[in-house]
N, C-alpha and C positions, 0 to 999 in steps of 0.2 A: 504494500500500500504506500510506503514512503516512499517509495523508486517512482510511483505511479504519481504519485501527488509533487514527487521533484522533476519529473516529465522526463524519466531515464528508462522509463516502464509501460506499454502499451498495453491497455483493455479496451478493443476494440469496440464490444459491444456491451460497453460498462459505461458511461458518458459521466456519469456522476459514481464513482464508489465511494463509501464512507470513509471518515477523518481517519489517519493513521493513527490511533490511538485507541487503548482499555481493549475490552472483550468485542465489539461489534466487528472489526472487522475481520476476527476469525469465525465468526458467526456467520457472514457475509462470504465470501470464500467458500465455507464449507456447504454453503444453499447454493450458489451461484457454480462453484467450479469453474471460474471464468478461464477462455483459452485466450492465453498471453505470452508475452516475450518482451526481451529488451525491445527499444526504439532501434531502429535501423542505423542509423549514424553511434549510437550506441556502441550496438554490436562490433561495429567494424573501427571502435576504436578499438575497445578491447583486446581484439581477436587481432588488429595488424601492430600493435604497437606493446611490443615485450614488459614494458618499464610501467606503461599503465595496467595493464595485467598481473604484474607482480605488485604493483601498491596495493590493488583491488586485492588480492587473492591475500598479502599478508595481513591487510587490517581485516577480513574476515576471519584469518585465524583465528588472529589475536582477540577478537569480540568473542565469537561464538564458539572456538574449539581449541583455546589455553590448554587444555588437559586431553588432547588427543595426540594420535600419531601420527604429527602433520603431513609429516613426508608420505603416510599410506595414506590418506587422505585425498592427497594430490593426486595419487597415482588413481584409485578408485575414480575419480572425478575425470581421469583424460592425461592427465600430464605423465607421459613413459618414463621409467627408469631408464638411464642410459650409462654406458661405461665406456668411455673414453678414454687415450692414452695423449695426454698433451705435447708432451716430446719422443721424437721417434729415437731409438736408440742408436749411436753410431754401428758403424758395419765392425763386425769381431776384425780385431789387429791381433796380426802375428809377431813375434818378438822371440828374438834367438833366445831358447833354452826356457822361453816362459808364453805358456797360452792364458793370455784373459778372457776372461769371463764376458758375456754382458747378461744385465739383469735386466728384465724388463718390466719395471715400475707403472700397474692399473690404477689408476685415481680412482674411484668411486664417484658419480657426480651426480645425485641425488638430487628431486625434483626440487625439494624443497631447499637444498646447496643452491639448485640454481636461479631460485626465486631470490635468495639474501642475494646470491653475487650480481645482481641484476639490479635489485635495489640498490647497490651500493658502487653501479659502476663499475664494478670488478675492478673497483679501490682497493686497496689494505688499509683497514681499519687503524693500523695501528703507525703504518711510516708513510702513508699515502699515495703508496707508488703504483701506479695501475702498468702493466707488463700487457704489451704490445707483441705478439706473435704473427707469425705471417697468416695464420688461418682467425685472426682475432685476438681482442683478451683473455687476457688467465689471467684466473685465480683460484683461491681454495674454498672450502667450506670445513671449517677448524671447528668440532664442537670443543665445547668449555669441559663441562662434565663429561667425559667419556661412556659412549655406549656400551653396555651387556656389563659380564659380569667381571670384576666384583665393582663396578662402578655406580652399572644403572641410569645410566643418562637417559633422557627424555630424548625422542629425536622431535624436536620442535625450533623454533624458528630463538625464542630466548636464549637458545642452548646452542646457537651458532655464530660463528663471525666469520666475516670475509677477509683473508688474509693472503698475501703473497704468501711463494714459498716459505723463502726464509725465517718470514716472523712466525709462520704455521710451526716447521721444526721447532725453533725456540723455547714458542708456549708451548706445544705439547710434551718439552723435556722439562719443563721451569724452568728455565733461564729468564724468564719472563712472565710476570703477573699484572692482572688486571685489580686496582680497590674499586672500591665500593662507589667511589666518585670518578669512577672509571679515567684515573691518571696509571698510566703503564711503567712499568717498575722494572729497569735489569736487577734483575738479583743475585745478578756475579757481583756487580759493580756501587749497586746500591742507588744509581744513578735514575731520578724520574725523566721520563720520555715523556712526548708531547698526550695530549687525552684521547682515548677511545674515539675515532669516529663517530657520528652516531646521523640516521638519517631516517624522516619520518616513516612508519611502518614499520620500523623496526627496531623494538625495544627488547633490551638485555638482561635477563634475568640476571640481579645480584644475586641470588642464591646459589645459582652456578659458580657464578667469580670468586664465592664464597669457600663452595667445594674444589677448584681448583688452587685454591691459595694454599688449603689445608693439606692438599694433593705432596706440596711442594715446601 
């Protein structure tokens, strides 16, 4: 009804529906069943422009499903898992009396990973360096509290940051904390770094920053 009443929401054959607001208009809806959809100019912003689809899609989280598994969420709803290898590995070098190795490092890039890095311009939160690749930007998706066990991290949108490489490694060894006033801390050096990023739609649970400090 407030999509419809801020003209972002079409009821064609609804010309007046009731105030968005109290019981009426779930009362209204469930007699009516009206058949609807976004506005057409709507739709196709959503649907062409990445940056307005990830605000839209993370303050939905954040209102209605704080306490889900945003990432399955995403996926249930349309947005595919994918797995990506951002750097290709050099070709194996041969070397008298010694053969090396090469590894070949899979990112995980997780719907909900690519919804922050999209919000955040596939910045680093933390030194503000956005990494230019010839196929695009990189970046990471670094949760705070670590997933599964013996950690139990939420995979939700609080429990993640967009980081370059570098600062990724860092924080997930503690070389680096985030406080509570979200100022960045080396903790070799003792030395404070410039403040957490921070960008509408996407807010940081201190309780993580909390369990990572503790981590370390």
């Amino acid at each position: 009804m407030k999509l419809a009443h801020f003209g972002l929401w079409t009821l064609p054959d609804h010309p007046e529906p009731p105030r968005p607001s109290g019981s009426p208009p779930l009362a209204w809806m469930s007699r009516n069943q009206p058949v609807s959809d976004l506005r057409e100019w709507v739709f196709d912003l959503v649907a062409e422009d990445q940056a307005v689809r990830s605000q839209a899609s993370a303050c939905l989280l954040e209102k209605y499903f704080p306490d889900e598994d945003q990432n399955a969420l995403l996926l249930r709803v349309g947005l595919r898992d994918i797995e990506e290898e951002p750097l290709p590995p050099p070709d194996d070098v041969r070397a008298t009396e010694r053969r090396p190795a090469t590894i070949k490092r899979i990112v995980r890039d997780s719907a909900l990973s690519r919804l922050i890095k999209t919000l955040h311009d596939h910045t680093c939160q933390m030194c503000g360096v956005r990494l230019l690749l010839p196929n695009g930007p990189y970046a990471e998706g670094a949760h705070i509290r670590p997933l599964g066990n013996p950690h139990d991290g939420y995979d939700v949108a609080g429990n993640l940051l967009c980081l370059c490489p570098n600062d990724h490694v860092l924080f997930d060894q503690g070389a680096i904390i985030v406080k509570d006033d979200l100022t960045v801390v080396n903790q070799l050096t003792g030395e404070s770094r410039d403040a957490l990023r921070t960008v509408p739609g996407h807010d940081v649970d201190r309780q993580h920053l909390t369990y990572h400090r503790n981590l370390y």
